[in-house]
N, C-alpha and C positions, 0 to 999 in steps of 0.2 A: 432667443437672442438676449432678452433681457437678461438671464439664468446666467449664460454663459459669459458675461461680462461681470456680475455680481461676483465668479468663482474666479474669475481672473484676475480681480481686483484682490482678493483674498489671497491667491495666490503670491502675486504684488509687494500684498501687505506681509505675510510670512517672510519672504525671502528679503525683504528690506529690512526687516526685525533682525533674520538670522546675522545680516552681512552687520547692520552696526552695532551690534552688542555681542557676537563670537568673534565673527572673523576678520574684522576691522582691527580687534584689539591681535589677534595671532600675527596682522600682515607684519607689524615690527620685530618681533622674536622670529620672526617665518626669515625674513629678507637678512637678518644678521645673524643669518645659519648658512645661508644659502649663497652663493657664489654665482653669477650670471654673467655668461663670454657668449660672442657672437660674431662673428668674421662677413658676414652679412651687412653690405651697407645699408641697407634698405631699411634692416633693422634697427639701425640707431636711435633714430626717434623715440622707439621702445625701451631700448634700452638705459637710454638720457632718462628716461620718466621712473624707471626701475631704481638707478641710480639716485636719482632724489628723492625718491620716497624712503631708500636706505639711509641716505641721510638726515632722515629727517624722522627716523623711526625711533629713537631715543627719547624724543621730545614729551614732554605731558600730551596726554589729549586733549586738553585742554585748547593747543596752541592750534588754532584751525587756518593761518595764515603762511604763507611760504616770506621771508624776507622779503624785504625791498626790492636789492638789488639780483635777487635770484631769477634766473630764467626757464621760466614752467614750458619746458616741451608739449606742446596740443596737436601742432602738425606733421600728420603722421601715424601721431595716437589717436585721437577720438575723431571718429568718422564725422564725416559733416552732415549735417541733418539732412 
């Protein structure tokens, strides 16, 4: 048990390396290649959060905050605990 928590943690630690130092930097160049339509209501919340992150994909990475006045779509998108 112990084993198999030590390898999951590693595992964890990999794939959280991979996402912000590859493919966190790809999601901007990825999203303003790419074109995303959806006729689906259900989906919108999805696609609201899609849509902000392409606007927001130019920015330095520096900038880790969305605006003020900007409204971050959550419901919908990330499950609730």
């Amino acid at each position: 048990m112990a084993n198999d928590r030590v390898v999951a943690e590693r595992i964890r630690y990999q794939l959280r390396g991979s996402y912000s130092h590859y493919y966190r930097r790809m999601l901007g160049p990825l999203l303003g290649a790419l074109t995303f339509r959806c006729n689906n209501t259900s989906y919108r919340p999805v696609m609201d959060a899609v849509e902000l992150l392409g606007a927001y994909a130019d920015r330095p990475s520096k900038v880790t905050v969305y605006d003020q006045g900007e409204k971050v779509p959550i419901d919908g998108v990330v499950p609730k605990a």
